[in-house]
N, C-alpha and C positions, 0 to 999 in steps of 0.2 A: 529302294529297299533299305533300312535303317539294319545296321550292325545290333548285335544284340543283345544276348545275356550271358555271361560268365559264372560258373559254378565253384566254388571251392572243395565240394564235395563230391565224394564218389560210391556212399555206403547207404543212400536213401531207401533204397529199395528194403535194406535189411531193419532198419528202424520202423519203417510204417508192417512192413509185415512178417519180415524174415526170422525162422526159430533157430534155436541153436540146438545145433543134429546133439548135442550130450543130454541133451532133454530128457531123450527117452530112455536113456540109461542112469540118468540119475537124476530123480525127482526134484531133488532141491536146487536142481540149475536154474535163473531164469531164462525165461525165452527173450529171444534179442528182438524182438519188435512188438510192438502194441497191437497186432492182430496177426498173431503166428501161422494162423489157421487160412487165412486170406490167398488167393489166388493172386499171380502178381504176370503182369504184362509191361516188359521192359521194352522202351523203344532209346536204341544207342543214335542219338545226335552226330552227326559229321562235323568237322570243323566248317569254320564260314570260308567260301574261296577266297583265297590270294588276292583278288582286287578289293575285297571288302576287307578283308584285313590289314591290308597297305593302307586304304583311304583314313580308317579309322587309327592308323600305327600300334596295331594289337600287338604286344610285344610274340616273339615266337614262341615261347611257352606258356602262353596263356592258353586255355581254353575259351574257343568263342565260338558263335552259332550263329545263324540267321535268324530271325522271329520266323521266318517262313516256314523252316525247318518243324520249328516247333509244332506249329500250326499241324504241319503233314503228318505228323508224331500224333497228336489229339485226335486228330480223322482216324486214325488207323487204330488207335485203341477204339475208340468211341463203336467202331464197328465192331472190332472184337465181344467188346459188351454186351452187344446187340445181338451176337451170334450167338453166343454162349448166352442167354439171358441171365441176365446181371446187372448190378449194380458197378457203376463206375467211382472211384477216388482216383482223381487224376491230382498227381503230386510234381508242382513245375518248381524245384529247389534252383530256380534259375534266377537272375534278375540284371538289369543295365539301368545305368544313370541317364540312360537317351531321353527325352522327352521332358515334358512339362511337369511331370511326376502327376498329373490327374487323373492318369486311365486312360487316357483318350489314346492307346498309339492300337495300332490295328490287330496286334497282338492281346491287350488287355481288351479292343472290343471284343475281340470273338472269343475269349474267355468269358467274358461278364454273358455271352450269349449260350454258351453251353452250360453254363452250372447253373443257367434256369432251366433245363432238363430235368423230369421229372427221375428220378435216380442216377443223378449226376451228381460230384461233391467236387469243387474246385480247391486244391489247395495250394498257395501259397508262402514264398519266402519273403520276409520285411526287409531283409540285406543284411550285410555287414560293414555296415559304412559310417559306424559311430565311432568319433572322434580323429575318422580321416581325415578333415578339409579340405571337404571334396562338396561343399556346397559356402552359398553367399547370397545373401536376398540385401534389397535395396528397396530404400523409398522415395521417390522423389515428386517435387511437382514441376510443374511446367513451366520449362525453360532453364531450372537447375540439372544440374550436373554433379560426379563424382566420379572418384578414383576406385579402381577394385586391381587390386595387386596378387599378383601371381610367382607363386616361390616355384622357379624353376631348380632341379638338380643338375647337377653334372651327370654327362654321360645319357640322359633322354633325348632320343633319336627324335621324336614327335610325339603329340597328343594333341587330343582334341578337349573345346571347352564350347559350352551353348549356354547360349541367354535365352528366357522364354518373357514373355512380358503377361499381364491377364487383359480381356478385352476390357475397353477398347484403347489401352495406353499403346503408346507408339515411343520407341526410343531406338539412339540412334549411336556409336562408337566410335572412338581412334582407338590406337594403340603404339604407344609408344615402347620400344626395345631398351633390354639395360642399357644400352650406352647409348641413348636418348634420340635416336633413330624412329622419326613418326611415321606411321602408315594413315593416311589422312582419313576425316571424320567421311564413313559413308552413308552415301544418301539412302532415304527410306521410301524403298520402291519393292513395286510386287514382288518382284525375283531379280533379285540382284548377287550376281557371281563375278568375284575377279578374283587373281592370285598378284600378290605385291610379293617384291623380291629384295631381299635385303643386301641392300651392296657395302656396307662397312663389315657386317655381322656374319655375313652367311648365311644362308637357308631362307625357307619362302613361307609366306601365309596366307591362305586360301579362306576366303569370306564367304561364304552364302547366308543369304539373308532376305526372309520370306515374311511381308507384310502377314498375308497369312497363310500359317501352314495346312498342309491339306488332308493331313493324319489329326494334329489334335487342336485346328481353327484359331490358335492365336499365332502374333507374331515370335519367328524364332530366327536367332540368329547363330549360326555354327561359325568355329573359328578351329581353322586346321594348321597347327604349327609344325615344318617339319625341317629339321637338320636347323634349328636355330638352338641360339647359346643358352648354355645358363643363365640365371640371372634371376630381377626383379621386372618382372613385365607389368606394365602398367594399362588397364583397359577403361580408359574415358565412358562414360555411360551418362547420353543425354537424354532428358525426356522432352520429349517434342508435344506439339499442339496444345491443343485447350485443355488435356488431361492429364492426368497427377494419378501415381497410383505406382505398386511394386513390380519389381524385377525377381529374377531369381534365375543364377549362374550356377550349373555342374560340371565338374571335373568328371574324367569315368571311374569307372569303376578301381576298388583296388586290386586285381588281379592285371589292368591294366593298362595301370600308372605305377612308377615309381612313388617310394613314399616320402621323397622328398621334394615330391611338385605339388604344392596348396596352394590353397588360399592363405594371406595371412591373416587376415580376420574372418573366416567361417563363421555362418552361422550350423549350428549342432543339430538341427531342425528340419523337416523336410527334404529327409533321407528314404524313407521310402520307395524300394525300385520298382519300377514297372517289372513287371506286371501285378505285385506286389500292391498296389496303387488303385488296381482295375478298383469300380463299383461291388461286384458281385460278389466276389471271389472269397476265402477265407483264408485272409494273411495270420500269419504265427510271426510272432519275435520269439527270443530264446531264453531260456534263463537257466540258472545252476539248482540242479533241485538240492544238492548237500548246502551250498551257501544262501541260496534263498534273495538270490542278486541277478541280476539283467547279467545277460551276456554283453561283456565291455565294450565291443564291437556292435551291436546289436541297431541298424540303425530306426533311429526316432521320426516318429509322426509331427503333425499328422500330412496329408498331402496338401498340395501348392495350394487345393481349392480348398483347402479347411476341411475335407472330410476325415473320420475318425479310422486313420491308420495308424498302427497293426491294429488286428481285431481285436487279438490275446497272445497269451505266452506260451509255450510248452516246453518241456524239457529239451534241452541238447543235449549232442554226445560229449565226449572227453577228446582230448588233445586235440589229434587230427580231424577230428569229426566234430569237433563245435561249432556252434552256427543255428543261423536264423533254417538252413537248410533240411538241417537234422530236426530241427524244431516241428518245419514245417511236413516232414515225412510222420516226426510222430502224431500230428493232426489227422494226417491221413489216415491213419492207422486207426485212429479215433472215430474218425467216420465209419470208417470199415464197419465196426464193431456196433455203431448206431445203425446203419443198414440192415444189420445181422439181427437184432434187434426187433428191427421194424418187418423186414420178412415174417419173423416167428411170431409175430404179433397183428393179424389181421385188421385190426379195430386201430392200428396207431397209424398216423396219418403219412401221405407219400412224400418222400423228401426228396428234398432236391437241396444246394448250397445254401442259399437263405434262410429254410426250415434249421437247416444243423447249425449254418451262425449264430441262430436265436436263440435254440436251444443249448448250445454249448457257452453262451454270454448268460443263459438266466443259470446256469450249473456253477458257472467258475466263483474262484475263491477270489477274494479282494482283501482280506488279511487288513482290513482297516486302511485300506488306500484311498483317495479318492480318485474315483474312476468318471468317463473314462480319463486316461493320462496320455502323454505322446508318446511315455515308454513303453507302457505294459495294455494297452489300449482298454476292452475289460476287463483286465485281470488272467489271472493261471487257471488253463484249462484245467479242468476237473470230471474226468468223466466217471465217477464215481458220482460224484454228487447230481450226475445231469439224470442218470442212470434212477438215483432216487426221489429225483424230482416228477421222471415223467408219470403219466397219467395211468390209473388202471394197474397200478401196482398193487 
């Protein structure tokens, strides 16, 4: 079971549909979500148990979840839906740096497999992991090597960091401690698990390391640091065999990590969280509608395997509520209101997620950008303009 998605936000629900009760008494209020009208099915998330949270060293006031959870949460709306005949906007303002960033973890499959439901709308958060240093890509060929350096803080109890490789490169690790203490190169075997224990330093580090993994098919390697020092940690990265080709190292998430554990040379690239990442689904990044600028946090495309993430942009909230999350609530909302649409319109065709990608990418504004980009993927949604695009107007 893979640890899973961390939210920063807690006001989703009122952005994709929520109205503001002064509405009705006074007309010139706006309504506080993009389909005020909309009917809303909330499923409240448990924390992930105490062993999943130790393994992964969640800090204690992070919010964290299982993927599974989630999953349980989708079944139970999806029937709701079903009951009530209805349309679905399932809005996951969730996301984790676990994985390969392709889609592949079992969580983005079974999303890429419900929002091909014929009146189902998946939507998406892109993150907020721009300008973290909380990713590192690598290129090597065969038989070279390199250093990837990790800025420990003071006072971080443990965290985790994974290497994913793309088929069919094979590479392979040391790891040497700030005060120059090596944990030796390990071999590259089906499933290999050990924990090395630091005897000058303190604290221990737990390796697994899976030629291939069995959620998203290439090799991954996890590394679990816990009760080690501060410092500049150093992780050897060798590429093994007849083949030459990238790596790519994530730190987790920033709700938890401290922010003074990076990379020191990040790449800014291939941020993207799962499920964020899935195929299907319709990711949002966020942007400022008064400044007309990417949310600075906002993180960038596209995924590991070059596909074109985030989709597009949407509005975010203010202060507490900025974010890819809020963004990706007011997409949903967006949906909503295309649904609403397509009911009242007999002759317009049945939507499912893909339908409203399309049509919400041939609507958006591109304000002379060249699209797509890694920031703004097509452009700022626009449902006004999708509104006067569709057909039979």
């Amino acid at each position: 079971m893979r640890a899973a998605a961390g939210s920063e936000l807690r006001q989703d629900g009122r952005a994709a549909a929520g109205e503001n009760p002064e509405r009705r008494q006074n007309p010139g209020e706006e309504y506080g979500g993009a389909a005020p009208l909309a009917s809303i099915a909330v499923v409240k998330l448990k924390q992930a148990k105490p062993h999943l949270r130790n393994f992964y060293q969640i800090p204690e006031e992070a919010f964290c979840c299982a993927e599974e959870d989630i999953i349980y949460g989708a079944e139970w709306l999806l029937s709701v839906a079903e009951r009530e005949r209805l349309p679905l906007v399932l809005c996951i303002a969730l996301g984790s740096n676990q994985g390969n960033h392709t889609g592949r973890t079992v969580l983005s499959r079974y999303l890429d497999g419900i929002a091909q439901i014929p009146g189902v709308c998946v939507t998406t958060a892109a993150g907020n992991e721009g300008g973290r240093g909380h990713h590192f890509s690598g290129q090597l060929v065969s038989g070279s090597s390199e250093e990837v350096e990790i800025s420990v803080g003071e006072g971080v109890k443990g965290f985790t960091v994974e290497l994913w490789a793309a088929e069919p490169d094979l590479f392979t690790i040391e790891i040497v401690s700030p005060a120059g203490e090596l944990i030796p190169r390990i071999p590259g075997r089906l499933n290999y698990i050990r924990r090395y224990t630091l005897y000058f330093e303190g604290g221990t580090i737990d390796i697994q390391s899976n030629l291939y993994d069995q959620q998203v098919g290439t090799q991954g390697i996890l590394i679990r640091f816990a009760g080690t020092p501060a410092g500049i940690w150093r992780i050897r990265v060798y590429a093994e065999g007849e083949f030459s080709g990238a790596y790519n190292m994530w730190l987790p998430i920033t709700p938890f990590l401290s922010a003074e554990t990076v990379f020191l040379k990040p790449d800014p690239y291939v941020l993207v969280c799962d499920p964020g990442a899935a195929r299907e689904v319709l990711t949002f990044t966020a942007y400022d509608v008064i400044r007309g600028a990417l949310y600075p946090s906002a993180s960038y495309g596209y995924t590991a395997d070059d596909r074109i993430k985030p989709d597009l942009a949407a509005p975010q909230g203010e202060e507490l509520y900025a974010g890819t999350g809020m963004a990706a609530a007011f997409g949903a909302g967006s949906a909503a209101l295309l649904f609403e649409s397509a009911i009242k319109r007999a002759d317009f065709v049945i939507l499912d997620t893909s339908v409203i990608k399309r049509v919400f990418i041939a609507g958006a504004k591109r304000d002379g950008m060249e699209y797509p980009n890694r920031g703004w993927g097509y452009g700022k949604l626009d449902v006004y303009g999708v509104f006067i695009r569709m057909p039979g107007r």
